[in-house]
C-alpha positions, 0 to 999 in steps of 0.5 A: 465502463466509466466507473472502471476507467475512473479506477485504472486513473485513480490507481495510475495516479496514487504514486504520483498523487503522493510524491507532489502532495508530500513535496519529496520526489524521493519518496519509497513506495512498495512495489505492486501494493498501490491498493494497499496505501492508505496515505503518508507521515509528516516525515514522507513515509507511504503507509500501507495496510498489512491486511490489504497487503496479506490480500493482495499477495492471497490474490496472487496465488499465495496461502494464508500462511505464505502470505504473512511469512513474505510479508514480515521477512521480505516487505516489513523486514526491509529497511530501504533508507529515510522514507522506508514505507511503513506497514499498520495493522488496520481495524477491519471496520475501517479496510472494509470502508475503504474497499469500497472506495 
């Protein structure tokens, strides 16, 4: 029960976590795909991981296939201004460390 309230805070705080570390309130982060984040640029850009994304989109009811055609036309394929998000490919070594985290 701790172990999943410590979670729920770290997810609600990430965005917030970001926004004060990198000093720009104006900071873009992508909708619904906080477990996706694995940090941010010098120049105030949320980075996130493709593979995670395509497993977050799986998760909610998308195939394979559907999941990586929404992903490079409506998520990459946005460009929403200075500190548009940016998406990298990430070795699986690393994504599978990361998950347990």
């Amino acid at each position: 029960m701790i172990a999943e309230q410590v979670q729920m805070k770290d997810k609600a705080d990430i965005k917030r976590d970001i926004s004060v570390a990198s000093g720009n309130p104006d900071i873009i982060f992508t909708n619904d795909l906080d477990d996706a984040i694995i940090g941010y640029t010098t120049r105030d850009s949320v980075v996130y991981a493709v593979d995670k994304i395509i497993r977050i989109l799986m998760d909610g009811g998308m195939d394979y296939d559907d999941a990586i055609d929404h992903f490079y036309y409506n998520i990459d394929g946005s460009h929403v201004g200075k500190y548009t998000p940016i998406y990298i490919h990430t070795p699986y070594h690393v994504c599978k460390k990361m998950r347990k985290l």
